[in-house]
N, C-alpha and C positions, 0 to 999 in steps of 0.2 A: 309673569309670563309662563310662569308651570314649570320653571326650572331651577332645580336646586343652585345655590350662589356658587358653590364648588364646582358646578359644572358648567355654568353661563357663558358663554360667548358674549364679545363685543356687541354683536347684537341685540342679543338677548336683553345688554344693559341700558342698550341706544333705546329700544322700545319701552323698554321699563321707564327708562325716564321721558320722554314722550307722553308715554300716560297721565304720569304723575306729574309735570307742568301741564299738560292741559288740565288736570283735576285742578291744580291750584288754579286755575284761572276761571272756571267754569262758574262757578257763584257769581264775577265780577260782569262775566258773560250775561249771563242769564239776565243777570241785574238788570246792566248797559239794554237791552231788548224790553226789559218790561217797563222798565223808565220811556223809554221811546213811545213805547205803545200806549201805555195808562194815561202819560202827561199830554200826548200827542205832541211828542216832538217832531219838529222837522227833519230829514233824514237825508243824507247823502246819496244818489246811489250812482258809482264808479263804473264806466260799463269802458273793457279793455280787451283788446283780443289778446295783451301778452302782461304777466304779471311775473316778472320777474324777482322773488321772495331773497332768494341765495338759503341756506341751511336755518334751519328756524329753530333749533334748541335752545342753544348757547346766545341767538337775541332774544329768545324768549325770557331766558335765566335772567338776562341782564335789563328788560322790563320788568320781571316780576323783584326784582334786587334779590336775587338767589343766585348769584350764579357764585359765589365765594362759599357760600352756604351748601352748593351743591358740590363744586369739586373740595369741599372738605368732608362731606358723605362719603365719595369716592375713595380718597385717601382712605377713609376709617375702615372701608369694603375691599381695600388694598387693586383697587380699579384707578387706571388712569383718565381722569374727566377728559383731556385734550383729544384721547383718543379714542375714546367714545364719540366724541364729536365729528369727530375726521372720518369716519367710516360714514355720515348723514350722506345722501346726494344732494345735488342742488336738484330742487323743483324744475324740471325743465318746460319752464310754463312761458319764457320767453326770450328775445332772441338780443336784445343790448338797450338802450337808455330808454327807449320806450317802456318797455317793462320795467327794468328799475325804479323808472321815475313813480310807476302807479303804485309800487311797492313801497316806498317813500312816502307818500302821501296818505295810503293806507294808515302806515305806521303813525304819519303826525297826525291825521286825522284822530285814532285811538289817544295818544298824547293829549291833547288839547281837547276830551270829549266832544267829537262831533259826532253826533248818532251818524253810522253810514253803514253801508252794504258794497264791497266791490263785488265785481259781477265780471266774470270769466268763462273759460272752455277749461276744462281738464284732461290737459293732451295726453294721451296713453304714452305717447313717445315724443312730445316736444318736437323742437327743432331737429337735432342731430347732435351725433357727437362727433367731432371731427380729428381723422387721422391723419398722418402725413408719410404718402410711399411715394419717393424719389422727389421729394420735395411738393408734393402734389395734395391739395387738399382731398381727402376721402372721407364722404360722408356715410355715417352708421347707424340705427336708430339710437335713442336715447332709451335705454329702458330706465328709467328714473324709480317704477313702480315696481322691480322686483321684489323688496322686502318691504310692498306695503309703503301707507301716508298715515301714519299711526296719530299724527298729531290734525288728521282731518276727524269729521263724524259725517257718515251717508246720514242721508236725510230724505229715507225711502216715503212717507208721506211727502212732501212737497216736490211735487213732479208737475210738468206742463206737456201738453200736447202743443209740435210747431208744426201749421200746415206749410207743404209745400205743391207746386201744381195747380192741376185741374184747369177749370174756368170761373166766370165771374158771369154773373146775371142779374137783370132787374127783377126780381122777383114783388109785385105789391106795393112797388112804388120806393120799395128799399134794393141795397144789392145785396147777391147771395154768390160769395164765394164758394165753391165745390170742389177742395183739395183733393188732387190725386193720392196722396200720402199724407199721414201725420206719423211724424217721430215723438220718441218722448224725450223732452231733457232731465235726467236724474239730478239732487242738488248734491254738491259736497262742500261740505263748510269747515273751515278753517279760522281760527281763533284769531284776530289779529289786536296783541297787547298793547296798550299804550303803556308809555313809561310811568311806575312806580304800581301798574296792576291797576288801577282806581276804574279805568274806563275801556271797556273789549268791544270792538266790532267785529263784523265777519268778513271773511272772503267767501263766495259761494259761486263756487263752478259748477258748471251743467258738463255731464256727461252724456251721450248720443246712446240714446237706447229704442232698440224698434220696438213699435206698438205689438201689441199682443195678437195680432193678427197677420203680423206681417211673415211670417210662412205658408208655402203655399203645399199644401200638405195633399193636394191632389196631383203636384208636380212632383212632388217629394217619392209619393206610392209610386208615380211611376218609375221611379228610379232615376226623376235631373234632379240630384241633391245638391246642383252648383247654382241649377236654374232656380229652386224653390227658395233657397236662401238669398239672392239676391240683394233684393229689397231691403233684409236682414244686412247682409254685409256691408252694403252704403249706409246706412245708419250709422255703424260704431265706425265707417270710417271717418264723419263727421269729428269726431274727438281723436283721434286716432294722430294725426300730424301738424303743427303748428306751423302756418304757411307753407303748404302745398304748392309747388309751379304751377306758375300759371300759362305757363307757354300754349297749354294744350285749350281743345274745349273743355274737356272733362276735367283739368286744373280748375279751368274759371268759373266749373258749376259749382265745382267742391268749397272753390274759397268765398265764391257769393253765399251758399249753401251756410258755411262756419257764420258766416255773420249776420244773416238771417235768425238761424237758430240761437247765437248767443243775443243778440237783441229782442229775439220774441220770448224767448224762456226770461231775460231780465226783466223787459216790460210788463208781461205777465205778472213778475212775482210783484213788483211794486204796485200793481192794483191791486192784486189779491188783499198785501199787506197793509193798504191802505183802506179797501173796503172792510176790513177784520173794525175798524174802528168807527169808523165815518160810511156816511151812504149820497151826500152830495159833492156828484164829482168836480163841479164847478170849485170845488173849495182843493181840489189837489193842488196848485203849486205854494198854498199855505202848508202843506207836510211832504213833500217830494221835490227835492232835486237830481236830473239826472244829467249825466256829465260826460259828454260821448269823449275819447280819449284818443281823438284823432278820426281818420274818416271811415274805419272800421266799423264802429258803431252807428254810421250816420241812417242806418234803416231804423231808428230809433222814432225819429220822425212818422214816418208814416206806418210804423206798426202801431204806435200809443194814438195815430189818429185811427186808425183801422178798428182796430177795442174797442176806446169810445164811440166810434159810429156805428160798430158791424154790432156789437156785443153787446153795448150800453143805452143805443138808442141817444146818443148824444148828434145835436146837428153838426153837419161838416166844419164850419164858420170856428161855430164853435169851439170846437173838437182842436179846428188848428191854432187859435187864438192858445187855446190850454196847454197846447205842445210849445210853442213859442215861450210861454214863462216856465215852463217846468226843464227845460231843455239849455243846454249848456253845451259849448263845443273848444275844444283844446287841438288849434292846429301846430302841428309839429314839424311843418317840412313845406319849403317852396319849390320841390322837383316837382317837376309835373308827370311824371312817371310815377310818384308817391299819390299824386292828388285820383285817389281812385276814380274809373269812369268805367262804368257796366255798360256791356250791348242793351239797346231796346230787346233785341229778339230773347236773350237770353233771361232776361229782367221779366217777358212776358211769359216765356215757358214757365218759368221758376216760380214765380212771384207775380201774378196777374195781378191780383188785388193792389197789391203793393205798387206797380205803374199806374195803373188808374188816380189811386191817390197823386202820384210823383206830377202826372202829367194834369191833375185839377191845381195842386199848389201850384205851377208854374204859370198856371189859366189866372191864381187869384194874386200872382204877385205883379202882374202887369193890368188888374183890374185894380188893383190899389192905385199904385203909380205911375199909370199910364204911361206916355210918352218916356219920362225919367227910364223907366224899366227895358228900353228897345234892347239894350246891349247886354239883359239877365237874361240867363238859358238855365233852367232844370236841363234839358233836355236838349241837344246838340249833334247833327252829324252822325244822329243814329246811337249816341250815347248819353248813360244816365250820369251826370256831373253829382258826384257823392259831395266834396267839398260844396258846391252851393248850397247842394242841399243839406247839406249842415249848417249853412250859415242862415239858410233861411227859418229853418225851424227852429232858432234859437234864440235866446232873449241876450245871450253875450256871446262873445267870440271873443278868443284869448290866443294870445301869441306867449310865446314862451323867454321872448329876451326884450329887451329893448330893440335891437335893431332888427330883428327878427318882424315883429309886430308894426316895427313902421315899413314894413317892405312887404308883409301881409297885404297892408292898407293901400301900400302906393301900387304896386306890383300884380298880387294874387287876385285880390278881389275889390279893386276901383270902385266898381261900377254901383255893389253891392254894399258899399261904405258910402257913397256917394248919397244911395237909396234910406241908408239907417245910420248917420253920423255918430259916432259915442258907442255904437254895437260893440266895435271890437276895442277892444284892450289890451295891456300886458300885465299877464305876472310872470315875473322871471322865474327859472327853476329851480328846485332847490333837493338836498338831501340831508339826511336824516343823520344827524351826529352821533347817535346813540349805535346804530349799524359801523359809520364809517369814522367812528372814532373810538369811543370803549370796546368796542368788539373790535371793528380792524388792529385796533393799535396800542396795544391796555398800556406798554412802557408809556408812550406817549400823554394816554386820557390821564395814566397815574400824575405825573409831573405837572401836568395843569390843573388838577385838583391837589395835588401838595402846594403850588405856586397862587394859583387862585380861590379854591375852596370851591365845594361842591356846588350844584348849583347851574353848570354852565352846560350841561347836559340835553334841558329844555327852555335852555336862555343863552344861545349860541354867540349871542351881541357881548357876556360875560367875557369875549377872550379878549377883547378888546384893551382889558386888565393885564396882560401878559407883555404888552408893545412896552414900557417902561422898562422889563427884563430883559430885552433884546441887546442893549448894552451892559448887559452885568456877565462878565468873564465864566462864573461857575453856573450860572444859568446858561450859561452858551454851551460850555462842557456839557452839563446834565442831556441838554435837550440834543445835542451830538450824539452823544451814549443813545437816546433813544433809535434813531434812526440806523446805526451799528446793530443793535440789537434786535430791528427789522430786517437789514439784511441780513444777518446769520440765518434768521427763520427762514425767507426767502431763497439766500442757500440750503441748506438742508433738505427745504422740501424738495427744490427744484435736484438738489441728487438722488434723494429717494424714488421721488415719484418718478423722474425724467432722468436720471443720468447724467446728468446734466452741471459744470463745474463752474462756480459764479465766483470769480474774484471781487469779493465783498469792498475791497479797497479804492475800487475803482468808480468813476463816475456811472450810478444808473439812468441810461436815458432811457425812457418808457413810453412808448406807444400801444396803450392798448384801445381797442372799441370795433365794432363792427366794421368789415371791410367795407370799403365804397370809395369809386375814383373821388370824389368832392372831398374826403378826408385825407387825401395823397399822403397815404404811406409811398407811394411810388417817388415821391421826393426825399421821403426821410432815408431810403434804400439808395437812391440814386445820390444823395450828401453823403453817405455810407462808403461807397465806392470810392468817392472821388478822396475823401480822406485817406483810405487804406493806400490811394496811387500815390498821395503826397505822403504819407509817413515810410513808404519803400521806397523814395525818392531824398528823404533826407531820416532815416531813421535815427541820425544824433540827435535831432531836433528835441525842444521841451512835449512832447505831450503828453496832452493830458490823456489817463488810460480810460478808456472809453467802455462800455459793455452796451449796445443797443436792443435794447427788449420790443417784443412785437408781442401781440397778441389779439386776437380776433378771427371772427371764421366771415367765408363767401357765402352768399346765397348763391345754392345748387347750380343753379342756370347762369350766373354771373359771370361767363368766361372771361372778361379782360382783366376782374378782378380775382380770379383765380390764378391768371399769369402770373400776378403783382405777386401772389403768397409764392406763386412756385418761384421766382425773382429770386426774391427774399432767403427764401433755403438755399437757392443756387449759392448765392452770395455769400452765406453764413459758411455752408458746405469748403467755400476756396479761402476766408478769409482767416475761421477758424483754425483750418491746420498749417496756415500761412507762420512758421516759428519765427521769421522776422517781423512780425505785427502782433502775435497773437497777445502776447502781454500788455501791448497798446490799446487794441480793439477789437472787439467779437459780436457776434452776433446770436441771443438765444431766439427762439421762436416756442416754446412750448404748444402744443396742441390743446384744445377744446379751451379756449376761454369761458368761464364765467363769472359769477359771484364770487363762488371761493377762491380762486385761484387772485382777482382782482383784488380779493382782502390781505392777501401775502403779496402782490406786487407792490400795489398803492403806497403801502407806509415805508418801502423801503427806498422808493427811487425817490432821485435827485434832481432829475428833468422833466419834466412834464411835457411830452409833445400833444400840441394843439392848433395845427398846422394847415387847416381846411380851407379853401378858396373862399376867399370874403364873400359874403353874402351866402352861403350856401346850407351852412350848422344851422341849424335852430337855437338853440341855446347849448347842449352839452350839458351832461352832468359828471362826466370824467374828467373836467377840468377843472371843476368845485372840488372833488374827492382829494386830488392832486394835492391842489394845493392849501387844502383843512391837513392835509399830512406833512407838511413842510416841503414839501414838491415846487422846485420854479417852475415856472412858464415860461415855454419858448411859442408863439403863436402869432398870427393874424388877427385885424381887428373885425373877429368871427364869432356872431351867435354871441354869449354870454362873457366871453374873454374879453368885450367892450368893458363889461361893468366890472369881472374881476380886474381890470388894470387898474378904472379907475377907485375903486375899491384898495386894491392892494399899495397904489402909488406905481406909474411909469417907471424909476427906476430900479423898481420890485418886479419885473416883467420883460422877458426878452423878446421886443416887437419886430413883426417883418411884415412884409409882401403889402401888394396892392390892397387896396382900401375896395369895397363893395364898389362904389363908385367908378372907378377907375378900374375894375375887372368889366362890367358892362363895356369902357372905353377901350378896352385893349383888346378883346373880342371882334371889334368892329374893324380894326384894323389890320388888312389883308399882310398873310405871311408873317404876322408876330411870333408864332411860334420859332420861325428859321431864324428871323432877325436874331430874336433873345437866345437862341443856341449860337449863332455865330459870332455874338458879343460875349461869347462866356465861354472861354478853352477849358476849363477846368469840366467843363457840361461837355463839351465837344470827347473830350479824353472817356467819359465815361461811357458816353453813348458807344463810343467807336470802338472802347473793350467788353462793351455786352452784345454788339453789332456781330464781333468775330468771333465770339463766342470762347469769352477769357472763362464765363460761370457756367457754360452749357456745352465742353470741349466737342461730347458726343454727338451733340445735336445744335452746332454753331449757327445755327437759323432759327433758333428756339425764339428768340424775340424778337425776328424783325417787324414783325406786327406792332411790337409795341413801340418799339423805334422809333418807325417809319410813323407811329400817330402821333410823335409827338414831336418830329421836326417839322409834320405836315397841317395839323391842328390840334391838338394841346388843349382843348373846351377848360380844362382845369388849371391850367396857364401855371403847369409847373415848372416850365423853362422860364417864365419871366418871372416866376418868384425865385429862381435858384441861385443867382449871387446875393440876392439879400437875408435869404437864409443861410448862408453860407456865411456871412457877414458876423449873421446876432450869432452864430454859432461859435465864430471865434471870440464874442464878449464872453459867452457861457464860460469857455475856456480860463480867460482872462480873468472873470470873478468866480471861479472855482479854483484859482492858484492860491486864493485867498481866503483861507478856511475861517476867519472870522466874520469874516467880508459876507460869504455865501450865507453861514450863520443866521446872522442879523437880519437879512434879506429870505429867509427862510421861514424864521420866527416872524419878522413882519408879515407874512403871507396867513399863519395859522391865525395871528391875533385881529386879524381884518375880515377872517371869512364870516363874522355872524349872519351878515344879510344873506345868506347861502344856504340857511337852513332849511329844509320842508318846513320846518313850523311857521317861517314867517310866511310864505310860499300861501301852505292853507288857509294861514288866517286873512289872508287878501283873496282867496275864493270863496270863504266864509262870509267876509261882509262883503265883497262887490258883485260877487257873482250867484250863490248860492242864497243869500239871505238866510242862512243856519247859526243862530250863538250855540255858544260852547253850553252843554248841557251840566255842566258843573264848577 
């Protein structure tokens, strides 16, 4: 870095080493790329609008098996490794399990050689960071990039031109698209290690850069240097923000706009990278698969038919047959406010070509199946259906849980399963042990490789070996020491960074993940309350002392679920300096959730809340992390908590609420909402002290809003799940009086997670979906 050792700053050493683990990896790199090419491997390529990494040094060290290697350099350079690591940011490249998950996958993918490419935006400023004034969520940018992405490389050769605009024309019997602008997408690649170093793929995000032309330098002379730049400013603001609101029109161009340009720059590269070898394009879905990562990518479809027709001279028929096998699509979510839907008009300013195509598929998918096809819409109501058209362009469709995937099939898309039987599938979801176990939680990964022997790192089914020790007394001790030893870290930080005093002795209950009413944190806050009323009601009482953890941010425009978070601080705010409770129960909320912050919670809490309206999660991957950390489960039979129950064993799992089934049925029934508050006093007491305003003295009308929605309709049916959570929550109680009890039931949870791995996850998109073996 050009700076003497005497002088260096923490920085100075963070970059240093940066360099020097990407140098070690770079031969592995290089390798991994020319094996792909020379052999004409099959190749992956990942297309995500959010890639959420968390700090890449310290998992870097512990794929390359250097990271004991390395903080004993340190030691020798009288530099502390931990804290060189601690000053890294997280990548703010995305916003909760969507991201993680691609991040995950990434990594198993590199594990288990699968040649691949993820394919991103490299947001200047991410999401946000978020602050909290009067209990109030305040959003900030993210500068992520101040000291530089030292463990990226530009990759100023490899640029694409994305058109956007203009018109469309038959020019000769062919069309001829005429874009009003082309942007360029920049590439920035990022190293991404599989475990033990053997096999590197990349991450490669486009960055938004205007064409070389795009000043307007005769607007400029005259002095509008706001007006000449323009054109220049919407460019870089394409990378610039990572989900943009959409409330507005100029949101909805913006964010059509992001995903245009991240699918036309990755489609692009994969032809390019394809033509570098091969010149028969008929022969692509033998070396490309691409793998939209929800409905974000879903222009994938008709950009890779757009090339091959407009660019390649390939016939239409064709061209769509070839998208169909090469194309792959990962739905994540049955809200219909998720399932994206663009205006025609806006689709047509923006992206002409791109309708043309949208509106010929929807022409050849009812030329296919006639009659069958009455009830399939590309095209609806004046809006472009993104999820169809993902399903249609694709050779598989993937749900992410078990019940998730059958409610896909029965629910989302009938008509379209009906048309292509066997299309959609499940793999359930998985993470990555190597991130959320030797890095999250080294006490812990140590003890299971002293118990088991090494090994279980990229063979997660290995812990399976540990359930025999769940009955052995000094394994019970040891593996207790571990999770004390997570909350001290967790304390610490949380004084350090936040101020913030954790009574380590007490049960941690955890709720962290993106806010959304479907996840009802509004229920874990509202069982929150109604304890603090009963333990000032009988404070001789046995309880058990409680610390409740929150953590997650709103999107910007989300105001009801902005309430919830300002609730929540209300709440902590009265309960907190409450001295006849506080020893019993409190409430932290730390600000700006991510990665890091998830890697010091996870391994120290004690309860895992997983508490979302059945049928609504997709799968979850906070509830996997959980419970690989000895975390129990308190949850609904939601998204993947189906399979960890059965996985972990029912008496391993604190089960509540209505079943999927029976939430459809209780909906239908007028006035549920009132019923199930007037059957339940202990829910009447609550409402009626946040009514008059026990946590908002100043402003005692603060939540009649939310009151009133949820004696009046309740869509999340948190009144009718609240005495049965209330219920599992006094077993938690009951089998936490019982510290060998809890133990055992702890340990049984780590040694059951192996099916929860990413590795197994890939390797069933490897062979069912992708058709890619492992290149080693």
């Amino acid at each position: 870095m050009g700076v003497e050792p005497s002088r260096a700053q923490l920085l100075d050493w963070r970059l240093a080493l940066a360099h020097t683990l990407r140098e070690q990896a770079t031969d592995s790199w290089l390798d991994s790329a020319r094996r792909t090419r020379e052999d004409g491997l099959k190749s992956v390529n990942y297309l995500s609008m959010e890639f959420l990494p968390g700090r890449l040094l310290e998992d870097a060290a512990i794929n390359l098996r250097l990271r004991d290697s390395v903080s004993a350099s340190f030691d020798d350079l009288g530099v502390n490794f931990a804290d060189v690591v601690a000053g890294e940011p997280d990548p703010a490249l995305g916003n909760g399990g969507l991201g993680r998950l691609a991040a995950c996958y990434l990594e198993s993918m590199a594990t288990l050689a699968c040649p691949a490419h993820g394919y991103g935006l490299r947001y200047e400023r991410g999401l946000f960071r978020q602050h909290f004034e009067d209990g109030r969520q305040v959003e900030r940018p993210d500068e992520w990039l101040t000291s530089g992405d030292p463990f990226s490389l530009s990759r100023p050769a490899t640029a694409y031109a994305v058109p956007f605009g203009g018109e469309v024309s038959d020019d000769d019997g062919g069309t001829a698209w005429r874009p009003e602008t082309r942007l360029v997408a920049a590439a920035h690649d990022t190293p991404v290690i599989g475990y033990g170093g053997g096999w590197v793929n990349t991450l490669r995000l486009w960055s938004a850069l205007p064409a070389a032309d795009l000043l307007d330098l005769d607007r400029f002379s005259a002095g509008d240097f706001f007006g000449a730049a323009e054109t220049e400013t919407w460019a870089r603001t394409l990378s610039r923000v990572l989900y943009p609101t959409d409330t507005t029109d100029l949101g909805r161009r913006l964010r059509l706009s992001q995903e245009h340009f991240l699918t036309s720059a990755s489609v692009q590269d994969v032809l390019h990278r394809f033509l570098e070898t091969q010149q028969d394009l008929r022969r692509l879905p033998e070396h490309a698969a691409i793998q939209m990562n929800d409905t974000h990518p879903a222009l994938a479809g008709p950009e890779l038919i757009r090339l091959l027709v407009d660019e390649h001279g390939v016939g239409f028929d064709t061209a769509a047959d070839l998208a169909v096998q090469v194309l792959g699509y990962t739905n994540h979510t049955l809200l219909p406010e998720a399932l994206e839907m663009w205006p025609v008009d806006l689709m047509r300013h923006l992206l002409p070509r791109h309708l043309q195509i949208i509106e010929r598929l929807d022409q050849r998918v009812h030329a296919v199946h006639g009659s069958a096809a009455d009830d399939v819409h590309l095209i609806e109501h004046g809006q472009v259906k993104m999820g169809e058209l993902a399903v249609v362009t694709s050779h598989r469709v993937n749900g992410v849980s078990a019940l998730h995937t059958d409610l896909v099939r029965r629910n989302l898309f009938p008509h379209l399963e009906a048309l292509t039987p066997g299309r959609i599938l499940n793999v359930t979801n998985g993470i990555t042990p190597r991130r959320w176990l030797a890095l999250a939680n080294p006490a812990l990964a140590d003890l299971v490789t002293e118990t088991i022997g090494p090994g279980w790192e990229t063979d997660l089914d290995r812990l399976r070996e540990l359930e025999p020790h769940a009955e052995d007394p000094n394994f019970l001790e040891a593996f207790g020491r571990t999770k004390h030893l997570a909350k001290h870290r967790l304390a610490t930080w949380l004084d350090e960074e936040h101020g913030i005093e954790l009574p380590v002795e007490a049960l941690l209950d955890v709720q962290v993940k993106r806010l959304h009413e479907y996840k009802r944190q509004l229920l874990n806050i509202l069982w929150t309350v109604s304890r603090w009323q009963r333990i000032k009601a009988d404070p001789g009482a046995d309880w058990v002392p409680r610390v409740k953890i929150f953590g997650g941010k709103a999107a910007p425009s989300y105001t009801a679920v902005k309430d919830i978070i300002r609730l929540i601080n209300d709440v902590g705010a009265v309960i907190n300096s409450d001295p006849e409770t506080r020893e019993r129960l409190r409430i932290i909320y730390p600000p700006n959730y991510n990665v890091t912050m998830a890697e010091k919670l996870i391994p120290a809490a004690d309860l895992s809340e997983q508490i979302s309206t059945a049928g609504m999660e997709a799968s979850g991957t906070g509830n996997m992390k959980f419970a690989l950390n000895g975390a129990l489960t308190i949850g609904t039979l939601d998204g993947a908590n189906v399979e960890i129950r059965e996985e972990v064993g029912a008496e391993n799992f604190f089960l509540f609420g209505l079943t999927a089934d029976e939430v459809l049925a209780r909906r239908e029934q007028p006035g549920h909402a009132r019923a199930a508050i007037e059957q339940s006093q202990p829910l009447q007491d609550v409402l009626q002290a946040i009514a008059e305003g026990t946590f908002s003295p100043e402003e005692p009308a603060r939540y009649s809003g939310l009151v009133d929605h949820l004696w009046n309709s309740d869509w999340f049916l948190v009144a009718s799940d609240f005495d049965a959570y209330n219920s599992s929550q006094e077993l938690v109680d009951m089998s936490y009086r019982d510290p060998l009890r809890w133990q055992r039931m702890a340990v049984t949870n780590v040694a059951r997670m192996g099916s929860f791995s990413s590795d197994r996850a890939v390797r069933h998109y490897m062979r069912e979906i992708w058709n890619v073996p492992p290149a080693q």
